[in-house]
Every structure is written in C-alpha cells, then in structure tokens.
LONULUM-50119 format. One line per field, with one value per atom (N, C-alpha, C, O, CB): x negated, y, z. Coordinates in Angstrom, 1 decimal. Each point is the difference from the previous one (the first is absolute). Glycine has a CB too. Layout:
BEGIN
c1 <- [X/...]
c2 <- [Y/...]
c3 <- [Z/...]
This chain:
BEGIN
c1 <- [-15.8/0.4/-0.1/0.7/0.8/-2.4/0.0/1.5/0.8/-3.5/3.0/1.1/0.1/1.1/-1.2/-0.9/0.1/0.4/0.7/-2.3/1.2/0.3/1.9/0.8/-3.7/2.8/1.3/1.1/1.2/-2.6/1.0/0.9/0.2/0.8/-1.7/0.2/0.0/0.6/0.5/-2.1/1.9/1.1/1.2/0.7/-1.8/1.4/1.4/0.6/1.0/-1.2/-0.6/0.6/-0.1/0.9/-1.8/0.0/0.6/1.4/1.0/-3.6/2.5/1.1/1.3/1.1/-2.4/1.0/1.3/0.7/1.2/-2.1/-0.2/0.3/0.6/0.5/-2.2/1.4/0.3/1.3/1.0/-3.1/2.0/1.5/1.1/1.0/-1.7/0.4/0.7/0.5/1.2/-2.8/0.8/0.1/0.4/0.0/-1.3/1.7/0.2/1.3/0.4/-2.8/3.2/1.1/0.7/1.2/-2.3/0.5/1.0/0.1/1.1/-1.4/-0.7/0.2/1.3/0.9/-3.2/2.0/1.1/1.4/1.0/-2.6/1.6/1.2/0.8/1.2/-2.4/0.0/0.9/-0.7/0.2/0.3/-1.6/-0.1/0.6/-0.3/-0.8/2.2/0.5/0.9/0.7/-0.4/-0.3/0.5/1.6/0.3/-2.3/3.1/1.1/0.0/0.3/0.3/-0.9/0.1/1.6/0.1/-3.2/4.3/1.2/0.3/1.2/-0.2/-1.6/0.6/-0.8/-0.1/0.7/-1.0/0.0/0.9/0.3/-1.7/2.3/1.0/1.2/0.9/-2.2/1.5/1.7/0.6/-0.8/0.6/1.9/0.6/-0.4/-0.4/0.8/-0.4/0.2/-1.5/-0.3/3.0/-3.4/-1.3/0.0/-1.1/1.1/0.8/-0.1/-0.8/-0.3/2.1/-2.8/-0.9/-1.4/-1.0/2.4/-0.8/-1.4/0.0/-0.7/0.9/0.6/0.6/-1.1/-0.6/3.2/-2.7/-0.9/-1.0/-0.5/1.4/-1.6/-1.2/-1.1/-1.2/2.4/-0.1/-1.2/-0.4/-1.1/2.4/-0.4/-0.5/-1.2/-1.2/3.7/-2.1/-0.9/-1.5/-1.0/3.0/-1.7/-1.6/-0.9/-1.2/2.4/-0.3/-0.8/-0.6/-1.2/2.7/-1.0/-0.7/-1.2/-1.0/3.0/-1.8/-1.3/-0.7/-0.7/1.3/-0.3/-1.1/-0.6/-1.2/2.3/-0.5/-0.7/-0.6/-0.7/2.0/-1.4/-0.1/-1.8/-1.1/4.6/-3.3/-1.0/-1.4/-1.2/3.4/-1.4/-0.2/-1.5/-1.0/4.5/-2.9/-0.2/-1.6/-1.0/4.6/-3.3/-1.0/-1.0/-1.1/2.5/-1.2/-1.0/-0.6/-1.2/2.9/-0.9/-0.5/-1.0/-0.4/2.4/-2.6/-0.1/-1.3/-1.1/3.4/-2.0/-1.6/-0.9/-1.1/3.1/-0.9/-1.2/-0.7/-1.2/2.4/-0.2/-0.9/-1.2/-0.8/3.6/-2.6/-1.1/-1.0/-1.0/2.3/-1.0/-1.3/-0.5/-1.3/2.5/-0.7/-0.5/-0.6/-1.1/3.1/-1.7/-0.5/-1.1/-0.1/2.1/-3.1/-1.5/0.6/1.1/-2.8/0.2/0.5/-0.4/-0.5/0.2/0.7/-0.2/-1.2/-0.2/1.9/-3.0/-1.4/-0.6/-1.0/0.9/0.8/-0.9/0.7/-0.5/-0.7/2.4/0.7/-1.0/-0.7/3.1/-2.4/-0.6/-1.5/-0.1/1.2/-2.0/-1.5/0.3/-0.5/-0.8/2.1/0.6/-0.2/-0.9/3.2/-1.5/0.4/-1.9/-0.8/4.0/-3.2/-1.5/-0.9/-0.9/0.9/0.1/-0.8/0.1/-1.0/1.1/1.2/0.2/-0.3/-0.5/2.6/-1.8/-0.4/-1.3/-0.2/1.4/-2.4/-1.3/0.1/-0.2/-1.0/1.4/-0.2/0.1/-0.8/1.4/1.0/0.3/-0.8/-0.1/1.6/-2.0/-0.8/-1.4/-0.4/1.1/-1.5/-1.2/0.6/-0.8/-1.0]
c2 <- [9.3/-0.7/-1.5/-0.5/2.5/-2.7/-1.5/-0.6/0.6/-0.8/-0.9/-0.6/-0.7/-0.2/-0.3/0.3/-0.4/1.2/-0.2/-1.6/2.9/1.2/0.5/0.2/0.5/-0.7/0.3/-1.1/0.3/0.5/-1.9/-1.4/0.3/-0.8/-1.0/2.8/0.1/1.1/0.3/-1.5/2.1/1.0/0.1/0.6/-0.3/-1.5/-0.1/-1.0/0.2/0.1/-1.3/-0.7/0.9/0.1/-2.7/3.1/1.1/0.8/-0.1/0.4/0.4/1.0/-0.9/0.5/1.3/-2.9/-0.9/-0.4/-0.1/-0.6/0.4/-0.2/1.2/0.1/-1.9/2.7/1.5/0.0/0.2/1.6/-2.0/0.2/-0.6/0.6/-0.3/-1.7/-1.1/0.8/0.0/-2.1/2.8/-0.1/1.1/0.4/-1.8/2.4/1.1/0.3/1.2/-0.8/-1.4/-0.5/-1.0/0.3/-0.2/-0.8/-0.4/0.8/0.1/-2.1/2.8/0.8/1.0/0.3/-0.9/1.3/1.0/-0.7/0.7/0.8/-2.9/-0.6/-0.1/0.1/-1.4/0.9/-0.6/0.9/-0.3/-2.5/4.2/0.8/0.8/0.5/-1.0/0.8/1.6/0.0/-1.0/1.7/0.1/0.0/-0.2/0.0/1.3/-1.4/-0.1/-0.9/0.4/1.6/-3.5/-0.8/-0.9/-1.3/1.1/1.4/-0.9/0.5/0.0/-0.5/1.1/0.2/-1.3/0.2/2.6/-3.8/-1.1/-0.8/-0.6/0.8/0.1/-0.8/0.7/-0.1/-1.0/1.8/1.0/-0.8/-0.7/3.0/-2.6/-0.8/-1.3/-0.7/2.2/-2.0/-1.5/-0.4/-1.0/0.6/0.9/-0.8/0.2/-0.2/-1.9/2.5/0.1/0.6/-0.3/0.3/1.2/0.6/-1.4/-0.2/2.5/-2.9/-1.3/-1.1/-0.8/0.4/0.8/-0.1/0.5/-0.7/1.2/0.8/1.3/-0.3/-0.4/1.8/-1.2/-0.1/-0.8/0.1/0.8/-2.1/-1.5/-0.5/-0.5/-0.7/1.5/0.0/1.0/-0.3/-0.3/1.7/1.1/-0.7/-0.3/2.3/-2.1/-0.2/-1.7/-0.4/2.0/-2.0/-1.3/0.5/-0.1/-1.7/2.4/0.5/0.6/-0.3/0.6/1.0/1.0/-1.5/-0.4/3.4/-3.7/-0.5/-1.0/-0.4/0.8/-0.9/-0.6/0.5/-0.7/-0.3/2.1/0.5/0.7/0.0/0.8/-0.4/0.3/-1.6/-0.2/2.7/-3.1/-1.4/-0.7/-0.7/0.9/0.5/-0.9/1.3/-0.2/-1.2/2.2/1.2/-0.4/0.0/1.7/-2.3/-0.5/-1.3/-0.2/1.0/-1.5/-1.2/0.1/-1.1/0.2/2.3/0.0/0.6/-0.2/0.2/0.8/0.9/-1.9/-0.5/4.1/-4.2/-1.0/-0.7/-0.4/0.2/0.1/-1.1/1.0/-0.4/-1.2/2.7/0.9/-0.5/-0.6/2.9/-2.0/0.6/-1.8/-0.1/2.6/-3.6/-1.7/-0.3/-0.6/-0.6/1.4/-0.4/0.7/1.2/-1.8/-0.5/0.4/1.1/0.0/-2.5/3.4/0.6/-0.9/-1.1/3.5/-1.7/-1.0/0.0/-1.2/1.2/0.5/-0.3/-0.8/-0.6/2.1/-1.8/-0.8/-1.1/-0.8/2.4/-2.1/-1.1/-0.5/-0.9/1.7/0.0/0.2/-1.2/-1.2/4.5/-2.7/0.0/-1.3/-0.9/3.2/-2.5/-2.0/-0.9/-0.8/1.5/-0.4/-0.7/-0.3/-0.9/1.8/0.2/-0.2/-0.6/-0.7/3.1/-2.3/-0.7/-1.5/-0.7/2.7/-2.4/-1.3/-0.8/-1.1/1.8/-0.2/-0.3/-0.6/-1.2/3.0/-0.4/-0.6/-1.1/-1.1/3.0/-1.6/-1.5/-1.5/-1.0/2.4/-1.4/-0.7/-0.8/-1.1/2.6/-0.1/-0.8/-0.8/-0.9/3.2/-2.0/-0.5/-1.5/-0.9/3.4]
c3 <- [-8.4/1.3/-0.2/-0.9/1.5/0.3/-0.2/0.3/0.7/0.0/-1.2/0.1/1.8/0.5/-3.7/3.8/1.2/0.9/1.0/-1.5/0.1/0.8/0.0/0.9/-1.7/-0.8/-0.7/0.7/0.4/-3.1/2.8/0.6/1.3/0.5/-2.0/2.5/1.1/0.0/1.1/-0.5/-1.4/0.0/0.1/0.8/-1.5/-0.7/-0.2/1.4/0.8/-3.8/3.0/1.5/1.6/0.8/-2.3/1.7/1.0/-0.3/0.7/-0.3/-1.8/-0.1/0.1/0.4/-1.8/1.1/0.2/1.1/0.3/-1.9/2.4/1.2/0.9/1.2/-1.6/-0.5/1.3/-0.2/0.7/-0.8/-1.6/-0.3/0.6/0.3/-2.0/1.9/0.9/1.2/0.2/-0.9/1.5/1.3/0.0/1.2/-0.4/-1.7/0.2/-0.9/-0.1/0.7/-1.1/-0.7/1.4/0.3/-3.1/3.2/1.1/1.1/0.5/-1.0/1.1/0.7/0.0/0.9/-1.0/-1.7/-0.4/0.0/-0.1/-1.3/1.4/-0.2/1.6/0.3/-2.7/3.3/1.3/1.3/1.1/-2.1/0.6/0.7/0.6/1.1/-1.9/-0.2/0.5/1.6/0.3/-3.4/3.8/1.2/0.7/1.2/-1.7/-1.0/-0.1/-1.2/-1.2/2.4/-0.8/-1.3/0.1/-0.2/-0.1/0.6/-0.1/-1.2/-0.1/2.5/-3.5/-1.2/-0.8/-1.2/1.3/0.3/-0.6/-0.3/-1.0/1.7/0.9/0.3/-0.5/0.9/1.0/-2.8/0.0/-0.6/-0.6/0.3/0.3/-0.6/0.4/-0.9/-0.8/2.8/0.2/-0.4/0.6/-1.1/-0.1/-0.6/-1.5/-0.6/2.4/-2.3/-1.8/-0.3/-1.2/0.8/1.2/-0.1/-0.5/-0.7/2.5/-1.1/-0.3/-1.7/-0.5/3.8/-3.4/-1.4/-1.1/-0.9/1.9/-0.7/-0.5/-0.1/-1.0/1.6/0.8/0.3/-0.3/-0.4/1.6/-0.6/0.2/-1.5/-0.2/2.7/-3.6/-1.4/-0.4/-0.3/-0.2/0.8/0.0/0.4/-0.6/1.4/0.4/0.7/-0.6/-0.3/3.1/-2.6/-0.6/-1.1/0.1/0.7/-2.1/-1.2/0.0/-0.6/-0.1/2.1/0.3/0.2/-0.8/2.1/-0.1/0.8/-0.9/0.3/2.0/-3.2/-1.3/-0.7/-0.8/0.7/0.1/-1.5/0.9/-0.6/-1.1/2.8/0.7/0.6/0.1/0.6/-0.5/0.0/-1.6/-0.3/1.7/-1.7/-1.3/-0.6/-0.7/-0.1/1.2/0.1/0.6/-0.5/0.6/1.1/1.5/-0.9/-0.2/3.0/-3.2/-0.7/-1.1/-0.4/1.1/-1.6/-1.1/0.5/-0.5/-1.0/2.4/1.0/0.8/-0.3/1.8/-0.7/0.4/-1.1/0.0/1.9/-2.6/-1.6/-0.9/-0.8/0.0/1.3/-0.8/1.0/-0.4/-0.7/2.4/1.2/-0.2/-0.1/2.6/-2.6/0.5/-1.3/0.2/1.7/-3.1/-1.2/-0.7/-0.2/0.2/-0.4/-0.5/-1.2/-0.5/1.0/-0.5/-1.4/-1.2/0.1/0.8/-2.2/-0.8/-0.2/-0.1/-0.8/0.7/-0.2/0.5/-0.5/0.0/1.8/0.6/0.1/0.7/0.4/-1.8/-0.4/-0.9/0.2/0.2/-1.6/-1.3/0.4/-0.5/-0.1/1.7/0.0/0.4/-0.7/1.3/0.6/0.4/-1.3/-0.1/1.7/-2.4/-0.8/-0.5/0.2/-0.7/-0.1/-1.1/0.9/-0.5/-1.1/3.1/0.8/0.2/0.4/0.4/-1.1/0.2/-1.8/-0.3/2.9/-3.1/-1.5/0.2/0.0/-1.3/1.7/-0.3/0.8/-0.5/0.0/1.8/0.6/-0.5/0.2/1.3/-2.3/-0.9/-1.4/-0.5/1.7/-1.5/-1.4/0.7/-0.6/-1.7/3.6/0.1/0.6/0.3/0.2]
C-alpha cells in the first residue's frame, strides 16, 4: 500500500471517528445523563473526551502529513538534481 493511499486512510478513519465519538457522546435521545448530579457527570466525561478527541486528532494529523509529503525517492532524485546543477 503506497503511503499516500495509507495517509488517506488513517485520516478518513479519523475523522469518522471524530464524528462518530461526538455523535455517541451528545447523540443519544435522553442526554440528561450528562447532566446527573448537578453536572459532576462533566467532571468524567469532558476529561474523557478531550483524550479520545486528541488522541484521534493526532491520528488525522499523521494521515494528512503522510497524504501532503513527497516520498522519499523523489526527495532523494531533488537533491542529486540540484547537486549536478551545482557542480556545472
């Protein structure tokens, strides 16, 4: 699997995850069990989710830098290309 393909994987799956983590978070049809106890429930949670949403976050960031960044050979061929130019 090329790395541009592979980079477009993990940042899609990331993003689904995103949206499908907040969804499960503030979707459900009775979302006053966020709220039980005054709010202490948010105590819980909002630690919780920041972590997923980071942690998924940082997934999305590792897929775009795959998919935007040359591979290395053709870094490689740059360089040797700018060399010759160099020595004439």
């Amino acid at each position: 699997m090329r790395d541009k393909s592979l980079g477009s994987l993990i940042f899609v799956s990331g993003l689904i995850g995103v949206i499908a983590y907040i969804y499960w978070l503030f979707g459900p049809s009775n979302p006053e069990w966020l709220f039980i106890i005054n709010g202490v429930r948010w105590a819980i949670v909002l630690p919780i989710a920041c972590v997923v949403l980071a942690i998924l976050f940082v997934g999305m960031w590792i897929g775009w830098t795959m998919v935007v960044t040359p591979p290395v050979g053709l870094i490689e061929e740059e360089r040797h290309t700018e060399e010759g130019k160099e020595e004439k």
